[in-house]
N, C-alpha and C positions, 0 to 999 in steps of 0.2 A: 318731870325731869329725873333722870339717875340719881341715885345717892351718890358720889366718889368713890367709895367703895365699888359700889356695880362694875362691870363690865359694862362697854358701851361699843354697841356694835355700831360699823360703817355708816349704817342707814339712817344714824341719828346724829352722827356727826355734825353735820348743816345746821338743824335745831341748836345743837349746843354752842357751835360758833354763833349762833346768831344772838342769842341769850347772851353771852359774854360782851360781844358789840353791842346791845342795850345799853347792857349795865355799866360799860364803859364811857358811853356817849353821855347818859342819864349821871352818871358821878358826875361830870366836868360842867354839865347845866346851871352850877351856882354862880352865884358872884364871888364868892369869898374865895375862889381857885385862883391860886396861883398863874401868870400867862405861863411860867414854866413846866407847870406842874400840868396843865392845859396841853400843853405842845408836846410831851413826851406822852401821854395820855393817845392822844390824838397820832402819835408815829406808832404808838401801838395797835392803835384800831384798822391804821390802812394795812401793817401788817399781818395783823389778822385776816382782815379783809382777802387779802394774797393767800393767804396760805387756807382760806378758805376754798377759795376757787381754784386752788389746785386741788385741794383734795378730793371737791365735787369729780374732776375729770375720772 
């Protein structure tokens, strides 16, 4: 995966959305998460999710 620094061209986009919704989903997997903390977690992921799938078009 890029460093932050890098440039990140188009084609790898997909990959890095996809990594970030892991890592998002995999945080919220404990017990000790908040249901609040859970639920804004989680309206992040579906917006990613969106703004994934546009970007593939």
């Amino acid at each position: 995966m890029p460093r932050p620094t890098e440039e990140v061209v188009p084609e790898d986009w997909d990959l890095l959305f996809q990594a970030v919704l892991t890592r998002l989903r995999d945080s919220i997997d404990h017990n000790g998460i908040a249901a609040s903390v859970r639920t804004s977690v989680l309206d992040c992921v579906q917006e990613l999710e969106h703004l994934r799938r546009t970007a593939k078009r």
